[in-house]
PDB file of N, CA, C and O in Angstrom:
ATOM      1  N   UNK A   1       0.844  -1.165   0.000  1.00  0.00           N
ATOM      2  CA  UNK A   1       0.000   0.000   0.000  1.00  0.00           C
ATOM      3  C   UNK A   1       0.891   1.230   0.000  1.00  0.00           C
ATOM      4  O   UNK A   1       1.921   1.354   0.663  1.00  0.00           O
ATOM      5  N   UNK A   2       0.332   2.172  -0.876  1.00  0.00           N
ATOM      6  CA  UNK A   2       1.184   3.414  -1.332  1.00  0.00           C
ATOM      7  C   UNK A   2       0.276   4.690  -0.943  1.00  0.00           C
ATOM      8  O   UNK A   2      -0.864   4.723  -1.404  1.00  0.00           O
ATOM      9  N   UNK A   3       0.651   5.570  -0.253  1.00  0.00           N
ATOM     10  CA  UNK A   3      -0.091   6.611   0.069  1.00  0.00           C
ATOM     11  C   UNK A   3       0.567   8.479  -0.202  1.00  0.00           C
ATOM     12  O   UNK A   3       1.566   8.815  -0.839  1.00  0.00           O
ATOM     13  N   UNK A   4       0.067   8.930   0.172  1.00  0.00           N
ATOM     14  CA  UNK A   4       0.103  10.890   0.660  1.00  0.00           C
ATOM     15  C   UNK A   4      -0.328  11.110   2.043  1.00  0.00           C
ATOM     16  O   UNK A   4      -1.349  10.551   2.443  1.00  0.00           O
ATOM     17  N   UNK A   5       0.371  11.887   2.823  1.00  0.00           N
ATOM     18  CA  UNK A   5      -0.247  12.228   4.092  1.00  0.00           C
ATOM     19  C   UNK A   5      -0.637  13.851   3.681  1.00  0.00           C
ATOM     20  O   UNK A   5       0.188  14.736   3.453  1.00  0.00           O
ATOM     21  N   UNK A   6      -2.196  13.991   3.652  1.00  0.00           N
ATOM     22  CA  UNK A   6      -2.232  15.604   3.809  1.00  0.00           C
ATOM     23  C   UNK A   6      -2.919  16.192   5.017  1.00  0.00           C
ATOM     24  O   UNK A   6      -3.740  15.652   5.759  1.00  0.00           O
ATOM     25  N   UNK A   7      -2.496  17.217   5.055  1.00  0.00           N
ATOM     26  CA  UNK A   7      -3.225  18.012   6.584  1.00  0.00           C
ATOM     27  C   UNK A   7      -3.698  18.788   6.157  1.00  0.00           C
ATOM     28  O   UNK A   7      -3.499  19.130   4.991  1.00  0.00           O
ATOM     29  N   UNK A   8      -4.700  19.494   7.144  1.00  0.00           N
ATOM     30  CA  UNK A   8      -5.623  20.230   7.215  1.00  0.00           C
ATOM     31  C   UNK A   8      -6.418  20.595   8.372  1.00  0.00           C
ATOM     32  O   UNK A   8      -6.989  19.736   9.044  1.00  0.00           O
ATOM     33  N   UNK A   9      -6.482  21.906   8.647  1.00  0.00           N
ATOM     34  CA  UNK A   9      -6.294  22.447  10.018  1.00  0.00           C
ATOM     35  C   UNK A   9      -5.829  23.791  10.433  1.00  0.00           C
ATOM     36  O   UNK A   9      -5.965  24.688   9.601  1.00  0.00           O
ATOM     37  N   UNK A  10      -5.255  24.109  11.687  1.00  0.00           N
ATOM     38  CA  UNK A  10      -4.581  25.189  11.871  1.00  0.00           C
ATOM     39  C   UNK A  10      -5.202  26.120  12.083  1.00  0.00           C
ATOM     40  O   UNK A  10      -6.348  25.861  11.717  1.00  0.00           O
ATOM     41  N   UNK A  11      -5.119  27.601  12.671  1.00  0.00           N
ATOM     42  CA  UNK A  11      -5.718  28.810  12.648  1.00  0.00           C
ATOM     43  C   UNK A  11      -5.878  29.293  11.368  1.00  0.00           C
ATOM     44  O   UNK A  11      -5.260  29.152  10.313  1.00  0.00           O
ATOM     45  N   UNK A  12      -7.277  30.154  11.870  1.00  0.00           N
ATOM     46  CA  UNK A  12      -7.703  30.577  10.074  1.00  0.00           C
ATOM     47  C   UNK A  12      -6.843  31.692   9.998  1.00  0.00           C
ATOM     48  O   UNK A  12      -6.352  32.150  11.030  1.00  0.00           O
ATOM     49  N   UNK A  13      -6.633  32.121   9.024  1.00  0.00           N
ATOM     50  CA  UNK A  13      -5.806  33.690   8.353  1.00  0.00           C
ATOM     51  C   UNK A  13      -7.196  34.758   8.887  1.00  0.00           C
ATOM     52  O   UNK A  13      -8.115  35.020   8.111  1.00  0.00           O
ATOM     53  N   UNK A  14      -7.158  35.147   9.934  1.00  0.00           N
ATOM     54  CA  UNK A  14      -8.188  36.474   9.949  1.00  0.00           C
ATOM     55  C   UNK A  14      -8.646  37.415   9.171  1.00  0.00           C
ATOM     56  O   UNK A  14      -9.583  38.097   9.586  1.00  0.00           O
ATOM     57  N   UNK A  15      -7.919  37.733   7.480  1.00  0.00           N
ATOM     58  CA  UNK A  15      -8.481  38.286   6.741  1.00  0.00           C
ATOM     59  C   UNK A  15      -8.589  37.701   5.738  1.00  0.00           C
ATOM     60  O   UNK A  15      -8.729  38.379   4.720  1.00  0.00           O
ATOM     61  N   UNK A  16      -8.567  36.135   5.618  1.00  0.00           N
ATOM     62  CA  UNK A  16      -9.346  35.531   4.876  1.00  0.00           C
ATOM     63  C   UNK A  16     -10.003  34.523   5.229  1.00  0.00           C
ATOM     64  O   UNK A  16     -10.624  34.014   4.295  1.00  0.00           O
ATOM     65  N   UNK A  17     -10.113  34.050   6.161  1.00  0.00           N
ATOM     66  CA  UNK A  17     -10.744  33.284   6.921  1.00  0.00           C
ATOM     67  C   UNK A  17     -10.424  31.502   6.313  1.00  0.00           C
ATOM     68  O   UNK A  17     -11.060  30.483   6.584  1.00  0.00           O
ATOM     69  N   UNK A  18      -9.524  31.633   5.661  1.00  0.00           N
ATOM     70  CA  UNK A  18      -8.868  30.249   5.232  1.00  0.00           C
ATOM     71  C   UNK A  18      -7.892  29.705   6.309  1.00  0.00           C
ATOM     72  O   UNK A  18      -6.818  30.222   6.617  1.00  0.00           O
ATOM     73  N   UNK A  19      -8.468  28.518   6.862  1.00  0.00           N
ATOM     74  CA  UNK A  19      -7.247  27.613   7.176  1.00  0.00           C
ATOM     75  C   UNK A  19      -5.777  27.586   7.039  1.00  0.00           C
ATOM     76  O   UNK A  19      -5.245  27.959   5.994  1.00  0.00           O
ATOM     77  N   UNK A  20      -5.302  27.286   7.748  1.00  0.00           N
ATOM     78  CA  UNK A  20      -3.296  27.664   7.674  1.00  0.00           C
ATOM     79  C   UNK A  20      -2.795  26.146   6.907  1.00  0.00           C
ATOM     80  O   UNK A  20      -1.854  26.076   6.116  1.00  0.00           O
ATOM     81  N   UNK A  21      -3.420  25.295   7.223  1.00  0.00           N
ATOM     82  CA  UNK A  21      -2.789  24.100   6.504  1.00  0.00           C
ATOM     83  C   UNK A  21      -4.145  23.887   5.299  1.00  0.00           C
ATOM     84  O   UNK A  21      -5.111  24.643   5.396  1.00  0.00           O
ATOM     85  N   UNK A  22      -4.121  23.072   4.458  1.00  0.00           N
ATOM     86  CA  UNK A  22      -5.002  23.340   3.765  1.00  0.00           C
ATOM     87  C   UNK A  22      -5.167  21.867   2.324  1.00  0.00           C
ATOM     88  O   UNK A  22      -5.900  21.689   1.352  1.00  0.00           O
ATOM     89  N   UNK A  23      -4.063  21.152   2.947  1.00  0.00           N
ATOM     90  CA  UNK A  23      -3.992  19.972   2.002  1.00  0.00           C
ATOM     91  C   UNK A  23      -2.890  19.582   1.522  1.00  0.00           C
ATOM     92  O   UNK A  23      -2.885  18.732   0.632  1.00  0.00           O
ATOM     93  N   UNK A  24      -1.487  20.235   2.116  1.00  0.00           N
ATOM     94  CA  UNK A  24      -0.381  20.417   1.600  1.00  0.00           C
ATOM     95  C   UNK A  24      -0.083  18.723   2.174  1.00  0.00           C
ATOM     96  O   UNK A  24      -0.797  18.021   2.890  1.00  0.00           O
ATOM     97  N   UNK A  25       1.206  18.436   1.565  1.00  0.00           N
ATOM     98  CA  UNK A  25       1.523  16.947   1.570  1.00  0.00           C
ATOM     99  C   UNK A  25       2.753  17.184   3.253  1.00  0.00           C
ATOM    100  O   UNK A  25       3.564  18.106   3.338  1.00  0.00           O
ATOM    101  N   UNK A  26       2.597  16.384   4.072  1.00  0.00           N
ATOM    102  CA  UNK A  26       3.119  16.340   5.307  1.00  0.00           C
ATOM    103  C   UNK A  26       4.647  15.672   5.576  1.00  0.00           C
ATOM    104  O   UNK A  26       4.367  14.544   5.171  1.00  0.00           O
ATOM    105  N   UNK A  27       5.318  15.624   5.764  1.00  0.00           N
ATOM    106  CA  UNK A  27       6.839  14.846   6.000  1.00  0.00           C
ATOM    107  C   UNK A  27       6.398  14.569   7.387  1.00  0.00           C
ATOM    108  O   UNK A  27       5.390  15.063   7.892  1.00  0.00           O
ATOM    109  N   UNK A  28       7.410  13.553   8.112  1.00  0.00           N
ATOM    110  CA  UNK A  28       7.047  12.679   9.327  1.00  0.00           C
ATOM    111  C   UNK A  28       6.030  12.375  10.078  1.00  0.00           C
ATOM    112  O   UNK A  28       6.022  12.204  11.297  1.00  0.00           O
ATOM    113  N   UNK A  29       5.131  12.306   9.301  1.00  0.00           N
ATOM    114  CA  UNK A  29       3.947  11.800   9.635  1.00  0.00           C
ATOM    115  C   UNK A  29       3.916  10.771  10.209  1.00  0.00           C
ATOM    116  O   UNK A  29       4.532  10.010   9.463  1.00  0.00           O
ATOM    117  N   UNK A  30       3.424   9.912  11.547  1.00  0.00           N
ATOM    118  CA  UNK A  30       3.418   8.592  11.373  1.00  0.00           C
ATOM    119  C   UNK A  30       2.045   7.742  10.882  1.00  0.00           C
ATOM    120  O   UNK A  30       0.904   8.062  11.215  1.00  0.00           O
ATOM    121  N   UNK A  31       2.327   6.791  10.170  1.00  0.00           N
ATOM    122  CA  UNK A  31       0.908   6.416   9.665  1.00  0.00           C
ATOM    123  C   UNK A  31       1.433   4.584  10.427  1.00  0.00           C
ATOM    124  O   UNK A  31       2.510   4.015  10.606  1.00  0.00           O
ATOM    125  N   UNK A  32      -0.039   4.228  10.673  1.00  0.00           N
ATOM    126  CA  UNK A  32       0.021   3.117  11.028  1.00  0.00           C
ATOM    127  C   UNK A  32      -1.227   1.952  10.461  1.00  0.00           C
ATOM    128  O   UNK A  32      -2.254   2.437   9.986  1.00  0.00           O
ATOM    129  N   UNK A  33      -1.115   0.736  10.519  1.00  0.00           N
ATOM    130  CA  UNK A  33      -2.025  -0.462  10.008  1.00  0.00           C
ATOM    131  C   UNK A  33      -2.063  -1.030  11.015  1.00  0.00           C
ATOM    132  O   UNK A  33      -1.087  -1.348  11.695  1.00  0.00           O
ATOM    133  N   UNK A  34      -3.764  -1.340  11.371  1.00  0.00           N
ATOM    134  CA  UNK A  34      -4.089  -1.990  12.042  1.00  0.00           C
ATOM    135  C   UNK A  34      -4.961  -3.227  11.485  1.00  0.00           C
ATOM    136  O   UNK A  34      -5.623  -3.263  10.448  1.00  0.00           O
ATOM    137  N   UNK A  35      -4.763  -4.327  12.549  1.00  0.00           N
ATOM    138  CA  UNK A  35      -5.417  -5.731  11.890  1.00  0.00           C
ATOM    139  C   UNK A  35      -6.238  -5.767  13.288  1.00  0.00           C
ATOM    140  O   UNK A  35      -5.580  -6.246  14.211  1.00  0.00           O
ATOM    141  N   UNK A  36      -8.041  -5.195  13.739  1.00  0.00           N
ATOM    142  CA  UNK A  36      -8.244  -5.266  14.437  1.00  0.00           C
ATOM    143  C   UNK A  36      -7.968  -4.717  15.019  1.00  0.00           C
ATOM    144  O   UNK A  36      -7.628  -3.687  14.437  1.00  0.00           O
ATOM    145  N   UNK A  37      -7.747  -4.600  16.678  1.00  0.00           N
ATOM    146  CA  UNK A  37      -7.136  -3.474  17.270  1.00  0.00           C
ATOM    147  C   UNK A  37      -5.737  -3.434  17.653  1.00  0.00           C
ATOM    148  O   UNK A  37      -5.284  -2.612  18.449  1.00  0.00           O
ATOM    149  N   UNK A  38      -4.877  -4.582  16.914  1.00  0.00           N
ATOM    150  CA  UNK A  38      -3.267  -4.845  16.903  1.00  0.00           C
ATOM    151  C   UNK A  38      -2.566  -3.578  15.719  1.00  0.00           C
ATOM    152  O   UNK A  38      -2.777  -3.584  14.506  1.00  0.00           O
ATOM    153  N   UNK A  39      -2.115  -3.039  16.118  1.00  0.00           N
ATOM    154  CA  UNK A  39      -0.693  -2.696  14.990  1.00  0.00           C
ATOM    155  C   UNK A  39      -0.084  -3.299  14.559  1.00  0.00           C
ATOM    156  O   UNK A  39       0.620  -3.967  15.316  1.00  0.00           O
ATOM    157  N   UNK A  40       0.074  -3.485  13.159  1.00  0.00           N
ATOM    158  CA  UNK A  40       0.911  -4.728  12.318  1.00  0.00           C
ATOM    159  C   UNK A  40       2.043  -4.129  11.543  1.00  0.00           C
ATOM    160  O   UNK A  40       3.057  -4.689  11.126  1.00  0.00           O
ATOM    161  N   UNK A  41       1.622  -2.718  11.418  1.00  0.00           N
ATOM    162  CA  UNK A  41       3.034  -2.255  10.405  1.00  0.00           C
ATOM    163  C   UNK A  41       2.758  -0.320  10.882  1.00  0.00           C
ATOM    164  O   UNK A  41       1.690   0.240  11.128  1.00  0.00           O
ATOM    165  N   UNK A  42       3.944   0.173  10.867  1.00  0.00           N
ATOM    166  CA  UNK A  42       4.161   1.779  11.022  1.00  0.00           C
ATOM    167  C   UNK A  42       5.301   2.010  10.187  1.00  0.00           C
ATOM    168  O   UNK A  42       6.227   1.245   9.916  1.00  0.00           O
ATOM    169  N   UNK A  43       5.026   3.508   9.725  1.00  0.00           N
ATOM    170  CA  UNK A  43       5.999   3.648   8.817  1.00  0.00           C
ATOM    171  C   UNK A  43       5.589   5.610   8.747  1.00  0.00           C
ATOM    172  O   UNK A  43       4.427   6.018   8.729  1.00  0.00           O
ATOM    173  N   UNK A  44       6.593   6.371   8.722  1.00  0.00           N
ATOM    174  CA  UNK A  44       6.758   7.620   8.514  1.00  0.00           C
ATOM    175  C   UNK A  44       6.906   8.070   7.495  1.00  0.00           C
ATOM    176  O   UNK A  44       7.893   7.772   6.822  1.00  0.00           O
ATOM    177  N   UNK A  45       5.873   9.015   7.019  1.00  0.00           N
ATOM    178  CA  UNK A  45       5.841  10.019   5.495  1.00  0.00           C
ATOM    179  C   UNK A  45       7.000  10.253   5.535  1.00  0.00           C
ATOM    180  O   UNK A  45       7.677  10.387   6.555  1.00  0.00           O
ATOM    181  N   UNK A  46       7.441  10.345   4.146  1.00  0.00           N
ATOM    182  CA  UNK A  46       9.016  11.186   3.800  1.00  0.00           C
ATOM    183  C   UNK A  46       9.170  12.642   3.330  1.00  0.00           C
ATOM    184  O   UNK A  46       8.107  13.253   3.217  1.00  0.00           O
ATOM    185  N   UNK A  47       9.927  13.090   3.133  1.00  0.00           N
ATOM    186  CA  UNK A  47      10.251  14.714   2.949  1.00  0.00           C
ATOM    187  C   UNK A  47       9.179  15.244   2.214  1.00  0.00           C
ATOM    188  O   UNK A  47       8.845  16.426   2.302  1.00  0.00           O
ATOM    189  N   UNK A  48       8.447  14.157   1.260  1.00  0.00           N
ATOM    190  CA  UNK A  48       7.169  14.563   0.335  1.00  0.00           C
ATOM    191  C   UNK A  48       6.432  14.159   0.604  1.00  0.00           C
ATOM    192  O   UNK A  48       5.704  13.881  -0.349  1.00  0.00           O
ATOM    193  N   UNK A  49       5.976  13.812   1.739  1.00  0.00           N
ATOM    194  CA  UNK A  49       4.591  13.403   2.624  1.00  0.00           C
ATOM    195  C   UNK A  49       4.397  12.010   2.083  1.00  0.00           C
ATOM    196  O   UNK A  49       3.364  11.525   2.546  1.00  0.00           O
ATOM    197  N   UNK A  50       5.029  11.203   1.265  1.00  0.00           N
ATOM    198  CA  UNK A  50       4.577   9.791   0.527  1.00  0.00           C
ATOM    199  C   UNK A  50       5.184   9.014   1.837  1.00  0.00           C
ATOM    200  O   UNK A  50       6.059   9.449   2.586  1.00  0.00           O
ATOM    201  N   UNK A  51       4.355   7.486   1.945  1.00  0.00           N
ATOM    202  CA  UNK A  51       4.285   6.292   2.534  1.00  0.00           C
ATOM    203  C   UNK A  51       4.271   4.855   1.721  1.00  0.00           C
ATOM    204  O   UNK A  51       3.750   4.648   0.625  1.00  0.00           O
ATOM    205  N   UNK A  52       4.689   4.308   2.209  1.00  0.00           N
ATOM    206  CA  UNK A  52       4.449   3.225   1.866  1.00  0.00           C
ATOM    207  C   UNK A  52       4.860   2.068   2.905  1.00  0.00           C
ATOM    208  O   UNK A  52       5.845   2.203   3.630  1.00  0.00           O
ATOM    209  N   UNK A  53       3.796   0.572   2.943  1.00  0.00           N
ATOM    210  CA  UNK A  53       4.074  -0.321   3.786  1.00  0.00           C
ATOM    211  C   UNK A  53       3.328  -1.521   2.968  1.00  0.00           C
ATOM    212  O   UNK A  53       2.286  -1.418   2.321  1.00  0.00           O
ATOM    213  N   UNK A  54       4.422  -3.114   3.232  1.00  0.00           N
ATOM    214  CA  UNK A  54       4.072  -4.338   2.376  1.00  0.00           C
ATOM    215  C   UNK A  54       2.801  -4.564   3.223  1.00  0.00           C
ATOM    216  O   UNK A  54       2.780  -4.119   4.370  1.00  0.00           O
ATOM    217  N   UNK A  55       1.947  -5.099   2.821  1.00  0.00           N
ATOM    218  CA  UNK A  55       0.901  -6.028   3.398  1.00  0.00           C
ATOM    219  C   UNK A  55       0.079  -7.195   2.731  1.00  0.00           C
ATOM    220  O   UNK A  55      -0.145  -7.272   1.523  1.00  0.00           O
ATOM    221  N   UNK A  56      -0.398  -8.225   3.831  1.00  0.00           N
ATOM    222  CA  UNK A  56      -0.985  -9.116   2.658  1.00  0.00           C
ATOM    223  C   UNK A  56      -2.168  -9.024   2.555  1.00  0.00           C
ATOM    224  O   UNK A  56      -2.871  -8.344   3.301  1.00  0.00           O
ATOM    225  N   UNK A  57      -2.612  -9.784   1.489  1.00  0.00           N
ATOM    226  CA  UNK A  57      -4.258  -9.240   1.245  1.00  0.00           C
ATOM    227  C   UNK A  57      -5.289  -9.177   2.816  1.00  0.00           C
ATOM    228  O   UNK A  57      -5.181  -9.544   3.986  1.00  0.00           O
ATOM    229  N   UNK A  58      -6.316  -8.447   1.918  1.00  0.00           N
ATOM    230  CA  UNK A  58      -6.914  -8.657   3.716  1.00  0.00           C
ATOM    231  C   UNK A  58      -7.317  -7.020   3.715  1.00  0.00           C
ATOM    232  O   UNK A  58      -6.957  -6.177   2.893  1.00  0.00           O
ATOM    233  N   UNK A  59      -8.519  -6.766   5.368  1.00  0.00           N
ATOM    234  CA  UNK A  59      -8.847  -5.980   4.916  1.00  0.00           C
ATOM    235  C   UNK A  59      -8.171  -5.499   6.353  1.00  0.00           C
ATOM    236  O   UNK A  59      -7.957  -6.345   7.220  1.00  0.00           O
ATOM    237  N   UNK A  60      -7.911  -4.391   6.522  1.00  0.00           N
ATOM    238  CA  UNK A  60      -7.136  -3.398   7.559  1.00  0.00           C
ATOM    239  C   UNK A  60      -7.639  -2.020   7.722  1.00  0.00           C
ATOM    240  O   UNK A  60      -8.116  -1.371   6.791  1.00  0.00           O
ATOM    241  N   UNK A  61      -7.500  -1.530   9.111  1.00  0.00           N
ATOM    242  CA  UNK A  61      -8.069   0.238   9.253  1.00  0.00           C
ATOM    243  C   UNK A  61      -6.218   0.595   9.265  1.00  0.00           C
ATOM    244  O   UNK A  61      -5.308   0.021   9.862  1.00  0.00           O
ATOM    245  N   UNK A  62      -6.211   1.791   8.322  1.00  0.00           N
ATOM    246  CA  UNK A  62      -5.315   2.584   8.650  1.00  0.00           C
ATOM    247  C   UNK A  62      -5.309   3.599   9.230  1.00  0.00           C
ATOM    248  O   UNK A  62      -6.250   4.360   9.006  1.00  0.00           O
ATOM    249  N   UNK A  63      -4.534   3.905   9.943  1.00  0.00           N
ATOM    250  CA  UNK A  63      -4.886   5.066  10.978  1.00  0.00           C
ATOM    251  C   UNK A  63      -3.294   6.281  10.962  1.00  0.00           C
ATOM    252  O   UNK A  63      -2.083   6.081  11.055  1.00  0.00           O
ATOM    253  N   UNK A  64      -4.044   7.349  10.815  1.00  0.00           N
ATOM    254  CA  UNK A  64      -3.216   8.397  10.325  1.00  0.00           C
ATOM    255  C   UNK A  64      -3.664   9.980  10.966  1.00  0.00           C
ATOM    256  O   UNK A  64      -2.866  10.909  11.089  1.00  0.00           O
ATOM    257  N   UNK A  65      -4.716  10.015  11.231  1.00  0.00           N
ATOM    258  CA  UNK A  65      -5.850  10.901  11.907  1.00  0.00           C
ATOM    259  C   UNK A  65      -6.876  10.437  12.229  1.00  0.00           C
ATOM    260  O   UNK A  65      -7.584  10.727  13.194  1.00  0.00           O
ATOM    261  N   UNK A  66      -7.055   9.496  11.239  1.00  0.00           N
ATOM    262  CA  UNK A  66      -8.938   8.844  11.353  1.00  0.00           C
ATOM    263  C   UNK A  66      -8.574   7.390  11.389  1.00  0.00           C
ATOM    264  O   UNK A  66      -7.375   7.208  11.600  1.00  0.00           O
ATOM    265  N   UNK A  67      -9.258   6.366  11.245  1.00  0.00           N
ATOM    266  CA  UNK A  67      -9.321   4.883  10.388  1.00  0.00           C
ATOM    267  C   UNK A  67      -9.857   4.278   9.623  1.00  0.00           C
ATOM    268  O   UNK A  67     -10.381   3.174   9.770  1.00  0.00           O
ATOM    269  N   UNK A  68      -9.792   4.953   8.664  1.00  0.00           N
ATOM    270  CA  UNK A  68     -10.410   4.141   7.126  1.00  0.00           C
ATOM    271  C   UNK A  68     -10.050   2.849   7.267  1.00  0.00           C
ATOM    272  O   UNK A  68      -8.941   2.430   7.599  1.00  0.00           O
ATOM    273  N   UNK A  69     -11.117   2.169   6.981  1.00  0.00           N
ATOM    274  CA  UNK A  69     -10.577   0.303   6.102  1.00  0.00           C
ATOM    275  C   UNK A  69     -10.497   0.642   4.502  1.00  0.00           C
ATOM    276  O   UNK A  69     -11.015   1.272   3.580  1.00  0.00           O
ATOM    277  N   UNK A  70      -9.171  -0.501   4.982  1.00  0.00           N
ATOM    278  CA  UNK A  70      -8.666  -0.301   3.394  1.00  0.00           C
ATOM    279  C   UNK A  70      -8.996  -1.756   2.890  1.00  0.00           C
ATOM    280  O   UNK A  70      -9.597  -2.223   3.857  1.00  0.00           O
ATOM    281  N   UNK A  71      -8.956  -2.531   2.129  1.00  0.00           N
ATOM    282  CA  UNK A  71      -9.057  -3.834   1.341  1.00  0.00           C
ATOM    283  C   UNK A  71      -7.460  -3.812   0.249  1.00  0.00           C
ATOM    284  O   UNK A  71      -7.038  -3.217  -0.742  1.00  0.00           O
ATOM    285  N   UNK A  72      -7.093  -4.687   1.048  1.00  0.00           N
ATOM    286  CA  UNK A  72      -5.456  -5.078  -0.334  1.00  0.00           C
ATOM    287  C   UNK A  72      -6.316  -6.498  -0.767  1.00  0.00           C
ATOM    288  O   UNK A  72      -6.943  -7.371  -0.167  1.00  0.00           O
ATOM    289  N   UNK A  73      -6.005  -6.228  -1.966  1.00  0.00           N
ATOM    290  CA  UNK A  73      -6.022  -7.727  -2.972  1.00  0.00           C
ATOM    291  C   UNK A  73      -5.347  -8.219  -3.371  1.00  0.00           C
ATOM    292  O   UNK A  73      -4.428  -7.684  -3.991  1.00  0.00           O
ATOM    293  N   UNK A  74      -5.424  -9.011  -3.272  1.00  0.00           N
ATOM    294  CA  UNK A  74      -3.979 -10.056  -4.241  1.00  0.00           C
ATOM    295  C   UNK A  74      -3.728  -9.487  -5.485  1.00  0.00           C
ATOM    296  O   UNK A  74      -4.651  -9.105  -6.205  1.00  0.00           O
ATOM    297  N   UNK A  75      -2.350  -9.381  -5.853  1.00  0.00           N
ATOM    298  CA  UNK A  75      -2.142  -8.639  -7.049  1.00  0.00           C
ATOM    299  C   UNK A  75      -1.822  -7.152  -7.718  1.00  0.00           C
ATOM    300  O   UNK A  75      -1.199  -6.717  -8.688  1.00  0.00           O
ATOM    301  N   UNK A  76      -2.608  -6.640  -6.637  1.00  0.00           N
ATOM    302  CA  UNK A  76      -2.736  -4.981  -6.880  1.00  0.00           C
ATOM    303  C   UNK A  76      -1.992  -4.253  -6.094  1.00  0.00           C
ATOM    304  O   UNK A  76      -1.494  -4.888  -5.164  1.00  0.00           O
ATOM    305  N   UNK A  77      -1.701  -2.958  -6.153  1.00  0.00           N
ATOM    306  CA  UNK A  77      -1.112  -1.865  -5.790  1.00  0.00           C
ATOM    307  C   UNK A  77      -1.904  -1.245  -5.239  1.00  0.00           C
ATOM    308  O   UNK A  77      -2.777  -1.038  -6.080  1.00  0.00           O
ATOM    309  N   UNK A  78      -2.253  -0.673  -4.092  1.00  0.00           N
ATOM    310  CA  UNK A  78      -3.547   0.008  -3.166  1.00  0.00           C
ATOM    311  C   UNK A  78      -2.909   1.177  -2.705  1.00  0.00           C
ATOM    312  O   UNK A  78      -1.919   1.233  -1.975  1.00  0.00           O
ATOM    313  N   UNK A  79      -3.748   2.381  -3.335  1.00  0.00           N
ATOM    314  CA  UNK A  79      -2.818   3.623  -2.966  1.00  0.00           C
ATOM    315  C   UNK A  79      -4.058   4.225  -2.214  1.00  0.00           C
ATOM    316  O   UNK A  79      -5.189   4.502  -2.615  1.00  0.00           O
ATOM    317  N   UNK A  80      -3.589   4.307  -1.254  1.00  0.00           N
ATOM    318  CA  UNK A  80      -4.772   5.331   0.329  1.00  0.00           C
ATOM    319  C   UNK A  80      -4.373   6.779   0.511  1.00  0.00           C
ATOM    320  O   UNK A  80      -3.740   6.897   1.561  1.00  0.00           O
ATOM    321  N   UNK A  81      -4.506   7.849  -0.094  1.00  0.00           N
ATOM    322  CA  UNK A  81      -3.788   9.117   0.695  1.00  0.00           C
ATOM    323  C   UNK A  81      -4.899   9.371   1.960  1.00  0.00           C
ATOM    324  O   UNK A  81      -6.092   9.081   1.877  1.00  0.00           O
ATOM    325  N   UNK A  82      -4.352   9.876   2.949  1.00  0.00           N
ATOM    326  CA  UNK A  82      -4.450  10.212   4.630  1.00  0.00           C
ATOM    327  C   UNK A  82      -4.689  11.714   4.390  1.00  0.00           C
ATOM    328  O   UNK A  82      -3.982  12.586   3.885  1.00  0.00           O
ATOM    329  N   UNK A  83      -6.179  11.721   5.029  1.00  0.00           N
ATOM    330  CA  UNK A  83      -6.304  13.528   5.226  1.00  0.00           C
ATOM    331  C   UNK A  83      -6.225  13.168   7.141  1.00  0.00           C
ATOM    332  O   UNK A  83      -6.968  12.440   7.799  1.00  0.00           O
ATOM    333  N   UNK A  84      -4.948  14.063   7.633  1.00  0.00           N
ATOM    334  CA  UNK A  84      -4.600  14.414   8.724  1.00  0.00           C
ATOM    335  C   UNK A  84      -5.298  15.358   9.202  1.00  0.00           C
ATOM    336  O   UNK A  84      -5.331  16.296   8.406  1.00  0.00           O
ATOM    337  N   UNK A  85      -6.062  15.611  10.438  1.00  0.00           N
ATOM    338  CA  UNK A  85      -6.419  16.983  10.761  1.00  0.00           C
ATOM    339  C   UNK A  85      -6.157  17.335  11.631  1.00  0.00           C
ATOM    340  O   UNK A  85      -6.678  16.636  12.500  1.00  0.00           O
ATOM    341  N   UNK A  86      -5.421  18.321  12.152  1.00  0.00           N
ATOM    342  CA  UNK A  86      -4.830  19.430  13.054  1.00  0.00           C
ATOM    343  C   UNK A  86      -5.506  20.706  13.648  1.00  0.00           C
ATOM    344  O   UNK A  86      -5.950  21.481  12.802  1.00  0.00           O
ATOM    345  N   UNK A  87      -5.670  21.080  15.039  1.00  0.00           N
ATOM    346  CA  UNK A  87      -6.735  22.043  15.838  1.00  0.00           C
ATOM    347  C   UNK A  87      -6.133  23.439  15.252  1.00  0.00           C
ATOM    348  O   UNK A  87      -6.633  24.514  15.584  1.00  0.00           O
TER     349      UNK A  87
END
């Protein structure tokens, strides 16, 4: 599984009322896979917010801010990007 960590969050800009983070791609992020409520694999965004971790088929919550289930299949390449959110 191949991912993006983006955030989103932060104090708004007071004269535009936009958010300070806003979707930008994150570096050291930690993202983690869970099988159930075990951790099976962790692995940290790199300088360009990208991840990646082997897994076998099967279905897993990844957890990064939230926990989406993801489904890997035999065969395929499963790319998840992570919306992070920050106060």
């Amino acid at each position: 599984m191949v991912g993006q960590v983006h955030i989103y969050g932060g104090p708004a800009n007071p004269k535009t009322g936009r958010m300070a983070l806003n979707g930008q791609a994150e570096a050291d992020w930690q993202v983690i896979v869970l099988s159930g409520t075990t951790a099976i694999a962790k692995t940290t965004s790199n300088s360009r917010g990208y991840y990646s971790v082997w897994l076998l088929p099967g279905a897993y919550h990844l957890w990064c801010s939230g926990a989406p289930v993801v489904v890997i299949l035999p065969g395929q390449q499963t790319r998840v990007d992570c919306r992070a959110d920050v106060p």
